[in-house]
N, C-alpha and C positions, 0 to 999 in steps of 0.2 A: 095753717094746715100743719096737721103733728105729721111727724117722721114717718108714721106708721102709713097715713092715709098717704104720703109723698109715695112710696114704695110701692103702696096698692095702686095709685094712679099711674107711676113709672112701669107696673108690671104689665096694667090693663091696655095701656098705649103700646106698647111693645107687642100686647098677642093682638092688637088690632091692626098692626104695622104687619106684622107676620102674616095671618089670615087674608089681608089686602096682598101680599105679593103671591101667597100660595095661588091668590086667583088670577093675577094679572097674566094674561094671553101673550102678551108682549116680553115677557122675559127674554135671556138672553139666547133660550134653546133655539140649537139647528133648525132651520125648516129640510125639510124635502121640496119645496115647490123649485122647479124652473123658470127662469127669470119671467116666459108669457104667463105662469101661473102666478106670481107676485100682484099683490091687493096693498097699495099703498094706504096707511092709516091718516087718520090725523095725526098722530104721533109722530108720524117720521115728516110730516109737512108736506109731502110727494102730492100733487094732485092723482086724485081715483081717473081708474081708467087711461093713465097714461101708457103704461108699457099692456100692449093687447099681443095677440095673437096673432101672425102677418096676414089670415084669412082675413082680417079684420078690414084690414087696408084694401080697399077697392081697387085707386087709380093705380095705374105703373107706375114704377120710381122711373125716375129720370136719374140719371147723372151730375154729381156736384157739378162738373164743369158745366153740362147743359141749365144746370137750374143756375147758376150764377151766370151762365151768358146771358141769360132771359128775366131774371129777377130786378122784381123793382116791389120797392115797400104797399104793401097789404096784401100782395097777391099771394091765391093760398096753392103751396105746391107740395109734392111727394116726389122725395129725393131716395135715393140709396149712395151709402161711404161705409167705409173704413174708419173705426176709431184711431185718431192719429195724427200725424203732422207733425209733432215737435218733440223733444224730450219729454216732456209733461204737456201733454195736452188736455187733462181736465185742470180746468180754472179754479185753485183752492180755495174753500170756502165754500164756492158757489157752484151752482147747479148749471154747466155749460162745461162744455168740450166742444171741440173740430173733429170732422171727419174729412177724409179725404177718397176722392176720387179712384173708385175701382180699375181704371186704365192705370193709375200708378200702382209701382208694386212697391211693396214696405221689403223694408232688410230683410224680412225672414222668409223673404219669396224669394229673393237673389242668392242662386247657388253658390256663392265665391263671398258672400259676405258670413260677417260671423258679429255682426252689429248685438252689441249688448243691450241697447233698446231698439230694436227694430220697429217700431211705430212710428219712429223719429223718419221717417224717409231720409234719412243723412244722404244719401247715394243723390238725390235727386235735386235739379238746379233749383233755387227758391222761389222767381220766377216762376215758374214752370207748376211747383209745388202751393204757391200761392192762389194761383188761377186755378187748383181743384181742391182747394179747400173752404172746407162753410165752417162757421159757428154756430153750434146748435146750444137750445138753452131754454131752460125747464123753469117760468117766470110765475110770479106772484101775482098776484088781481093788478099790483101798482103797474106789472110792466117791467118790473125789474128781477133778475135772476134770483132763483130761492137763495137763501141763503144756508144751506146747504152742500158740502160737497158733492159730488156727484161718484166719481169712481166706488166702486166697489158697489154702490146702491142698485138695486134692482137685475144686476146684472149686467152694470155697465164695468167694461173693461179695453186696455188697449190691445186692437186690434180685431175686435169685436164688428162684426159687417150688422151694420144694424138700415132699419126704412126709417126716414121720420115723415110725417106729414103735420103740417104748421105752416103759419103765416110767415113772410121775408119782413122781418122789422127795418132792415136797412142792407142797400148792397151798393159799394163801388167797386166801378172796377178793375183800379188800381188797389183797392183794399179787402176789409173784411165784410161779406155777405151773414147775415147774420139772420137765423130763422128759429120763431118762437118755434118750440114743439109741443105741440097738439096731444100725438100718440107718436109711441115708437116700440118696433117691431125686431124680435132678432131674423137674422136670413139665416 
């Protein structure tokens, strides 16, 4: 190949590179949508129809505490928490965070604290913190969490009162109760 035709091919792969992004939908631009209006792509990995609408969700949420006193693996339940539990409670990487129990109040509900992560329920006994907490988690066809972070996606953030409704992949309870999520809803 001469010089001349390298340059013609290196120009023509460039405006075809070009024209390919001028169209791609997915760039980096703001949306407007609020997190119920969010339409997960194949692109981002996100199963469709996961973050709906809270009309969407029929049953009543229960209570993390209530659905962890009562959970036992396949049963299908609808919970309502608080994003939260620890310093970091989205799981890096992966598509799973804790919620905690709406009887518990986070640091930025306690008038007298001034907690610089208030999602962390620091104030509160572990115990105590333990037994209203679930791990929720956004899984693959295998079963296993996307491989994906989660924060910031869809509108997930700490402190966030969000519904989920999903299956209990596993609950002890001395430990962690652990619930695929199906759909999930902001309150």
């Amino acid at each position: 190949m001469t010089s001349t035709n390298r340059h013609i091919s290196t120009a023509l792969l460039s405006l075809a590179a070009a024209a390919l992004w001028a169209c791609d939908k997915s760039s980096s631009t703001p949306s407007d949508a609020s997190p119920a209006d969010a339409s997960p792509s194949a692109t981002t990995g996100w199963p469709a129809g996961l973050v709906v609408d809270a009309s969407a969700i029929a049953a009543e949420p229960a209570s993390v505490k209530a659905t962890r006193d009562g959970a036992a693996a396949g049963l299908h339940v609808t919970l309502v928490g608080k994003i939260g539990g620890s310093k970091k409670p989205f799981v890096e990487g992966h598509a799973a965070f804790t919620i905690v129990d709406l009887a518990l109040k986070s640091c930025d509900e306690i008038e007298v604290d001034s907690c610089a992560k208030p999602w962390d329920y620091c104030c509160e006994e572990k115990t105590n913190l333990r037994n209203h907490t679930a791990m929720i988690e956004i899984q693959d066809a295998a079963g296993k969490p996307l491989a994906i972070g989660a924060q910031g996606q869809m509108g997930l953030e700490p402190l966030k009162v969000i519904v989920v409704e999903g299956e209990v992949v596993s609950s002890d309870p001395n430990g962690a109760c652990i619930i695929k999520a199906e759909r999930i809803a902001f309150q």
